[in-house]
N, C-alpha and C positions, 0 to 999 in steps of 0.2 A: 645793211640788211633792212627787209623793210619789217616796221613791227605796226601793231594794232594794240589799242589800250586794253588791259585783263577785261572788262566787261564785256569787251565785245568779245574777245575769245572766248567766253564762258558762253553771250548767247551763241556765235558761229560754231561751236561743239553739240549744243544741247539745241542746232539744229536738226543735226546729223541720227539725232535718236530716232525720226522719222525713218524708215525703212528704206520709201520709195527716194527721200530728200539721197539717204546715204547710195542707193543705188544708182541714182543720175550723177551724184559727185563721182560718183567710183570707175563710172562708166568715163566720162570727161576726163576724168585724172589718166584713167590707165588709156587714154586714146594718143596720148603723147602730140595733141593738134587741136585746132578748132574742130570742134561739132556743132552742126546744126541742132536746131529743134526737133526736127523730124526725127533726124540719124538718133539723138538721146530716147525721145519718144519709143520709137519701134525697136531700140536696143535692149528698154525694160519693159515693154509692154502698155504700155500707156496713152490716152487720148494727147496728140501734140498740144493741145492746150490744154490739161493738166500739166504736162511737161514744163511745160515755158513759166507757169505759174514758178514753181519748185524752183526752176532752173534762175528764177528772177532773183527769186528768195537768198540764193547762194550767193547769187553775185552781189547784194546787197549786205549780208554778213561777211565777204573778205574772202570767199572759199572758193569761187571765179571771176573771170574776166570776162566780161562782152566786147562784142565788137563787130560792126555792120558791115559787109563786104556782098558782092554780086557773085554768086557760085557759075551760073553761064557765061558762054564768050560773050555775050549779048550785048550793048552798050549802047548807050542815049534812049528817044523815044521808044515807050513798050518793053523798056528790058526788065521792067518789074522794079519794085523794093529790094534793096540791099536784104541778106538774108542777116539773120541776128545769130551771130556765133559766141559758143563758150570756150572756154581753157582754163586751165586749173593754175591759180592766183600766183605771182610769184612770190607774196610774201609767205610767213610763216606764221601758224596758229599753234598756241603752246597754251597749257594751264598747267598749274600746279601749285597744290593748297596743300601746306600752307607755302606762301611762295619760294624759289630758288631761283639763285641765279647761277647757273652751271655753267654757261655759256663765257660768262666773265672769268672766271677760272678758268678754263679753257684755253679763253686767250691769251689770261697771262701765262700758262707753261708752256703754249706755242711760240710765244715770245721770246720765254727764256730757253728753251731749247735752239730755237735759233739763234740766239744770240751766242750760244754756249758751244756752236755747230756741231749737236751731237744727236745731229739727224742720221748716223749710220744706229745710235745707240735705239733712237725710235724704232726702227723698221725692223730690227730685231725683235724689238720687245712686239709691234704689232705682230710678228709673224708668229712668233710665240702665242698667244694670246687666239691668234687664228687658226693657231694648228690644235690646240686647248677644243675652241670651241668646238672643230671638224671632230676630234675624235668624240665628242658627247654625244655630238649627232648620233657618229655611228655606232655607238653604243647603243643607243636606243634604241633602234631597231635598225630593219632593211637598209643594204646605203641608200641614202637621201637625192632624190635628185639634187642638182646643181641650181636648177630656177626656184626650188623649196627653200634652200640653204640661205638663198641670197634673198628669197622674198620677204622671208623671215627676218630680215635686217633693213629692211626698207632701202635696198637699191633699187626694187622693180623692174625685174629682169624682164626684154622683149627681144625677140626673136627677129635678127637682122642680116640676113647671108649663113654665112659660115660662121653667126660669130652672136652669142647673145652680150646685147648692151644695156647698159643701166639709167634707166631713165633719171630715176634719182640718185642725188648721194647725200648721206645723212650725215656729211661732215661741212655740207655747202658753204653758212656763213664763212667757217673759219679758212676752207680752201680760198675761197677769194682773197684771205689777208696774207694767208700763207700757203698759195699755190704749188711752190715746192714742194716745203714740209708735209704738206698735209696728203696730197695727191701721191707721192712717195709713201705714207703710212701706210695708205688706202691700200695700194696696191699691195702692201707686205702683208697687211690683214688679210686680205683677198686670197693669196699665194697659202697662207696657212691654213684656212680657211679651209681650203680646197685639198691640200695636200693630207686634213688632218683628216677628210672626211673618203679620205682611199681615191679621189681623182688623180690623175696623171699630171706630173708636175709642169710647169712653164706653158700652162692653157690663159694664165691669166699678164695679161699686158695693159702699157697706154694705150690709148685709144682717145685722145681728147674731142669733145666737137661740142656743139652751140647744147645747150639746156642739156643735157646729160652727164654724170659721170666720166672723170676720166679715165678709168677702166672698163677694160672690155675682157669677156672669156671668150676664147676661141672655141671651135669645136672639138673634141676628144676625138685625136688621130683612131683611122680605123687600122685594125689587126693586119697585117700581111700573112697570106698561107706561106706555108713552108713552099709548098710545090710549086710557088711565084718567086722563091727567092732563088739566086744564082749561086 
C-alpha cells in the first residue's frame, strides 16, 4: 500500500477545509477517470485557471494524480498541447491523533483466520453485523435508499447498466493480501447489509474488475401483475 508521512497527511486534510479545494477533489474522486481542467472548472463553477491553481495544489499534497494526454484524434504538427488531466491518488490519506495502528491488527486476524480456514465462520459474522446495521437504518426512518446505505460506508455507489458498482472498497489494502478472505467478507457484509434494511435478497454478487470493488448490486427485480402470470 502506498503510504505518505503523518505531516503531510495532516497538511493534504487541512487542505480540503477550503470549500472550493474539497469540491474539485470531490468532483475528480466521484468522476471514477481523468478530468480535465475545464470539465473540474465548469463542474463547480469556477474560472479554469482558478481551477488549475487548486487542482495543482491537490496533486502536490498526495490527493491527485496528473497526467498529460492529447484529448483530440489530432496528432503531430498543430494538434496543440497535451491537455493536463486529474484522478484521485491511488494512495491513502489517514490521520488519527493520538495515533493508531488499526490497519496492523487487521492483518494480523486476517492472517490468522486464514490460517485457521474459518473463512465460513467470517462471512457469517459479516452478514450478521450487516443485517445489524440494515435494520438500524430502517429503523430510523423511511427505507433507506440502497446508494444512501452504501454511500454511507464509503463504497461510492455509481450507476452502471442494470447494475450499481462500487467505485471504492473500504477494505482495499487488506483485499489485496487476502483477496479471498476478504472479498468473500465483503460480499456477506453487503448481503446483510441489504437484507437488514427490507431489500430483496440475492441483489448483491461478484462483480470483480480494474479500480473498483468486487461487488456489485444488481437491480431490484420488478413485480410481475397477476394478469401476466399463467
Amino acid at each position: 500500500m502506498d503510504t505518505v508521512p503523518p505531516d503531510r497527511d495532516l497538511a493534504a486534510i487541512g487542505l480540503l477545509q477550503d470549500p472550493m479545494r474539497r469540491a474539485l477533489y470531490g468532483h475528480v474522486a466521484g468522476a471514477g477517470g481523468e478530468v480535465s481542467r475545464n470539465q473540474a472548472a465548469e463542474a463547480v463553477g469556477v474560472q479554469r485557471g482558478l481551477a488549475a491553481f487548486h487542482l495543482d495544489k491537490l496533486v502536490e499534497a498526495g490527493l491527485l494524480e496528473a497526467s498529460f494526454r492529447r484529448l483530440g484524434k489530432r496528432r503531430g504538427p498543430g494538434a496543440g498541447r497535451p491537455a493536463k488531466l486529474y484522478r484521485r491518488a491511488r494512495g491513502e490519506v489517514a490521520v488519527s491523533l493520538p495515533p493508531r495502528t488499526y490497519e496492523t491488527a487487521a492483518r494480523l486476524l486476517a492472517e490468522t483466520v486464514e490460517q485457521a480456514g474459518a473463512d465460513l465462520e467470517l462471512q457469517v459474522a459479516a452478514r450478521r453485523a450487516g443485517r445489524e446495521a440494515g435494520r438500524q437504518e430502517l429503523a430510523a426512518g423511511p427505507p433507506p435508499a440502497v446508494e444512501r446505505l452504501l454511500a454511507a460506508r464509503g463504497y461510492e455507489p455509481y450507476r452502471e447498466g442494470p447494475a450499481l458498482r462500487l467505485r471504492n472498497c473500504p477494505f482495499s489494502s487488506l483485499a489485496g493480501e487476502y483477496p479471498v478472505l476478504v472479498c468473500a467478507m465483503n460480499l456477506s457484509l453487503i448481503e446483510g447489509l441489504l437484507e437488514g434494511s427490507g431489500e430483496p435478497a440475492g441483489r448483491a454478487g461478484m462483480d470483480p474488475g480494474p479500480d473498483r470493488c468486487c461487488v456489485a448490486v444488481r437491480d431490484r427485480p420488478k413485480a410481475t401483475s397477476k394478469g401476466n402470470q399463467d
